[in-house]
N, C-alpha and C positions, 0 to 999 in steps of 0.2 A: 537563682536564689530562692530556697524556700518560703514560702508563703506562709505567716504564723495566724493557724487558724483561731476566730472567734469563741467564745465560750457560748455554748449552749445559752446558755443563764441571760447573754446578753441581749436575746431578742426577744421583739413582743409580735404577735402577728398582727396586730391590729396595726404597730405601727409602722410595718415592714414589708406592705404587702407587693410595694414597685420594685424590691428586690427580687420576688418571684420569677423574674424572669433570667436562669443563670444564662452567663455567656459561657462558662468554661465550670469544671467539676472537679473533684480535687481526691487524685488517686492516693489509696494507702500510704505512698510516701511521702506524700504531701507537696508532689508537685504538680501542677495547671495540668491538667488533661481534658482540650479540648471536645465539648461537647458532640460534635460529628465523626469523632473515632466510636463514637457509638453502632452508628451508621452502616450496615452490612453492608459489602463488597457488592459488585456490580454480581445479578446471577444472569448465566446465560442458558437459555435453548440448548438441550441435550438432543444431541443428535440419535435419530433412532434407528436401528439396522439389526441386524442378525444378530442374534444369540443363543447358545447351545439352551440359556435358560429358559428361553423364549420357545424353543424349540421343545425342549423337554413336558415344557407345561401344556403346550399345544396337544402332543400326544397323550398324555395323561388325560387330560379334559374329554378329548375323540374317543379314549379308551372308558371314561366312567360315563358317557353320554351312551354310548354302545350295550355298557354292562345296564345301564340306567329304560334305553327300551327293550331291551329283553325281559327284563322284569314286568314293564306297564304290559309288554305283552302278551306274559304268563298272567298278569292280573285282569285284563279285560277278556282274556279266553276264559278265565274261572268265571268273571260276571256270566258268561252266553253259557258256559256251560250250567250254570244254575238258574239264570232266569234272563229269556230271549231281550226282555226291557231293558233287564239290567243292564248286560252288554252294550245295548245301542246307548245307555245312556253315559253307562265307562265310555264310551267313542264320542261320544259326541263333547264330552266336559276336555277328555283329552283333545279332544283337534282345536276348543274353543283358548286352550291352554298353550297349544304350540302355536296357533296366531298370535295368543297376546305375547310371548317370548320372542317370536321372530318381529312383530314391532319394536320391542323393547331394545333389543339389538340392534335396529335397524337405525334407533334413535340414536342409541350410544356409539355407533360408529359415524355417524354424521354429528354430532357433538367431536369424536376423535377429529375430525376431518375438519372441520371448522377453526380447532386449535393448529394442527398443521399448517391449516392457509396463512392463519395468523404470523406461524413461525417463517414460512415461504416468504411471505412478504418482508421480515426482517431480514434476512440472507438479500434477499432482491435491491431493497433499498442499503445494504452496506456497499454492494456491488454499482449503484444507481452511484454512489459518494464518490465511486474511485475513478469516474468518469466524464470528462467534459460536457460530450451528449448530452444531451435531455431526454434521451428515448429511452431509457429505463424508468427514467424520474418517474416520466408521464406515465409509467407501467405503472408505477408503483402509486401514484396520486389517482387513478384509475381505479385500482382496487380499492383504496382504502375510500374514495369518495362511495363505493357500492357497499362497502359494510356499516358506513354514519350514515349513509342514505335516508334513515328512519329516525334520526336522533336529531332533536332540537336543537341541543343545546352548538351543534356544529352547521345551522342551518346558515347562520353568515357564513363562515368560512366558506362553504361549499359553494355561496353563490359568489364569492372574492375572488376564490381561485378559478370557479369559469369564467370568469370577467378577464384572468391574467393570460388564459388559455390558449398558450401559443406566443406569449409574449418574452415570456421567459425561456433563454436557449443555453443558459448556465447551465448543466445538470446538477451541481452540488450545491449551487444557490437555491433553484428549485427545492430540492430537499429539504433546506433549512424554511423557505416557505411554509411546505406542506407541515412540515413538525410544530412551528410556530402558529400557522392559523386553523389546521384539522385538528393538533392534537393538543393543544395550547387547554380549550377550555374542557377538555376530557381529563387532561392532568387533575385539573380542579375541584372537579367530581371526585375523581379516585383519590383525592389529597383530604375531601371531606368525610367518603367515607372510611378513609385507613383511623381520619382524628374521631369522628363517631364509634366505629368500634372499640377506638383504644378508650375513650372515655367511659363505654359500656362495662369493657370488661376492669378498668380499674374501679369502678363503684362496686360491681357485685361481689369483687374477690374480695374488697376492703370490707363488707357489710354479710358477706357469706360466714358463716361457723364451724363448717369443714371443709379440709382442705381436697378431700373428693370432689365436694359441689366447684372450687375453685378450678381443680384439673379439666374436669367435664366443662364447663362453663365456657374457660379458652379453647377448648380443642370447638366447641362449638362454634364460637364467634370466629376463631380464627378460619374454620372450615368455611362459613359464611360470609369471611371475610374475601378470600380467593376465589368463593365461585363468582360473587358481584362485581370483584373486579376482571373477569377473566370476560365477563359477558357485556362489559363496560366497555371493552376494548375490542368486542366482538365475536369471543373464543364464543360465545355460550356453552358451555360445556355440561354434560350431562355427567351420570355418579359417576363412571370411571373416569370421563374427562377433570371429573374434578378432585377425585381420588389421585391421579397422576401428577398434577399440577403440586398436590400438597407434599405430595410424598419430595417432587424437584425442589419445592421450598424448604421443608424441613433438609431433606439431605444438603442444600445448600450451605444453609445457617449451621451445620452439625460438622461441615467438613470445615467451613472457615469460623468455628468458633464462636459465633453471634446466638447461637439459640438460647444460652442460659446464662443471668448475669453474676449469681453466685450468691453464698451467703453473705450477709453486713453490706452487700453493696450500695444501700440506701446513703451507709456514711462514707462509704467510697467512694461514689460517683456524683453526690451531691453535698457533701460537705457537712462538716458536724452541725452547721449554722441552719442550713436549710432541712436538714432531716430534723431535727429538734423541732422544728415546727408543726411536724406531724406526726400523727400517732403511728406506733407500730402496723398497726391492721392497713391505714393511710399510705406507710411508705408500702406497704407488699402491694398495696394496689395500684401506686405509682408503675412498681418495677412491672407487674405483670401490661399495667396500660404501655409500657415502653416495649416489652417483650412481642406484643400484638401488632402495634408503629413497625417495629423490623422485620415482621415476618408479612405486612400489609406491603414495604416496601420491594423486600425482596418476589413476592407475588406481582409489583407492579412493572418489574425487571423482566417476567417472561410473559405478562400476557401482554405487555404493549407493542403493539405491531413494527414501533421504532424505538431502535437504542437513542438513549438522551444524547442530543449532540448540541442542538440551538436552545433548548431550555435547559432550567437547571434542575440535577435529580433531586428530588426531597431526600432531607439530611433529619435524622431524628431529632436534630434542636428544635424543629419544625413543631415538633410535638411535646415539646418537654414543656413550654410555658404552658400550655391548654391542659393537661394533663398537672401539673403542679400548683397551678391556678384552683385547679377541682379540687384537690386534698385540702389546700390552705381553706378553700372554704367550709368542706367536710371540717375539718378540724375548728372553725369559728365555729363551726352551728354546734359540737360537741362541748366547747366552752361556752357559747351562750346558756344552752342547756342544765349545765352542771352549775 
């Protein structure tokens, strides 16, 4: 049975504000469409291996790195051929120039390496579930106790689960252990800063004057949004590590649909009741804050060392009160004002 929607006209926000919080949203047709169909699809770890493209780009790179010191070294023979100083000093800027690149590389592959492990450990512990044993488990509670090793906020767990150490001979109970007390209050963290970003970037889009400043602004927070969780959970990843991570995110969200919510979806997905409550500039800042929520989520889908099994995944309802709480108020201080 269709649901016959309210008249704009009929609310006030002052007096409506415990509404704020919807349970369901109300699609173009005007039937209930529950608020966690929002919610992108689980994303998974893309396996990495051989490819002609990978290949391709390797040789090109080997080929303009080749074409690249032949040149430095027509160009430091010209310095020595015109002045003996000059040359030593072209030699000396160039060798102080190929250290700092062979560091810089050296970083960003151990940044790669570090995400790997991360991913290593998800394969390990699916394998750890399918198995009575405990000897994978404890593989797998072994690692991960070495990469929270330095993080507070999992400093009880870590001393819990040595306390259980050898108590527990379940493998798949283990498991649910280790997810529930290692990675229980890291969720937490990563639950606060997905709702922190999204509240960032729904103010500045909403108070922003072009819609450039809005594009740049998300691709920023969202970029900063994936590298903190990625290093939350351990990846630390460096710019390629964290260039690869986004490019999995977005192609994620891009292949299942989730990346963009469309035009008029303010009155689509929140109803003519709740979008009349906020201004135009309000609701685009909503959709963009919800927009950041699912690509925060789907980011916390590959860099988490375990698929959700004993806790539950965050669902974008999670974020639509905190995020519509913010407008409703944006929009009071704009009526106060006026």
């Amino acid at each position: 049975m269709t649901k016959k929607q309210r008249k704009p006209a009929a609310f006030d926000i002052e007096e409506s504000e415990d509404e704020l919080l919807p349970l369901e949203f109300a699609d173009p047709g005007g039937e209930a469409l529950p608020v966690e169909m929002l919610t992108p699809p689980v994303a998974e770890p893309k396996r990495r291996g051989f490819s002609f493209g990978k290949l391709a780009l390797g040789a090109f790179g080997l080929l303009f790195s080749m074409a690249f010191a032949l040149w430095l070294d027509g160009l430091i023979a010209g310095f020595f051929a015109r002045s003996v100083w000059l040359g030593w000093m072209a030699t000396a800027l160039t060798a102080i120039a190929v250290v700092s690149l062979v560091g810089i590389a050296l970083r960003e592959i151990r940044s790669l390496m570090r995400l790997d492990a991360v991913h290593s450990i998800r394969e390990e512990a699916e394998k750890a579930r399918q198995e009575k044993l405990p000897k994978h488990a404890r593989s797998v509670q072994a690692r991960l106790m070495r990469i929270f090793a330095d993080r507070p906020e999992t400093a009880r767990a870590r001393r819990q689960l040595k306390e259980l150490d050898g108590e527990v001979i379940d493998g798949p109970h283990l498991m649910d252990l280790i997810e529930t007390q290692l990675l229980g209050p890291v969720d937490q963290e990563a639950r606060r800063l997905i709702v922190n970003a999204s509240k960032r970037v729904s103010v500045v889009t909403a108070l922003s004057p072009r819609a450039l400043i809005d594009i740049g602004y998300v691709l920023f927070e969202s970029m900063r949004l994936i590298r903190r969780l990625a290093t939350l959970y351990g990846g630390r990843p460096g710019t390629l590590g964290a260039i690869r991570l986004a490019r999995d995110v977005v192609g994620h969200l891009a292949v299942t649909g989730s990346m963009a919510l469309g035009d008029g979806m303010i009155q689509q997905l929140m109803g003519q009741g709740l979008a009349s409550k906020v201004s135009a500039r309000l609701g685009e800042g909503v959709v963009n804050g919800l927009m950041t929520a699912r690509i925060g989520i789907a980011a916390m889908d590959l860099c988490r060392p375990l698929a959700f099994h004993s806790l539950k995944r965050p669902g974008i309802g999670e974020f639509v009160g905190d995020l519509t709480r913010q407008a409703a108020g944006g929009k009071k201080e704009e009526k106060n004002k006026n």
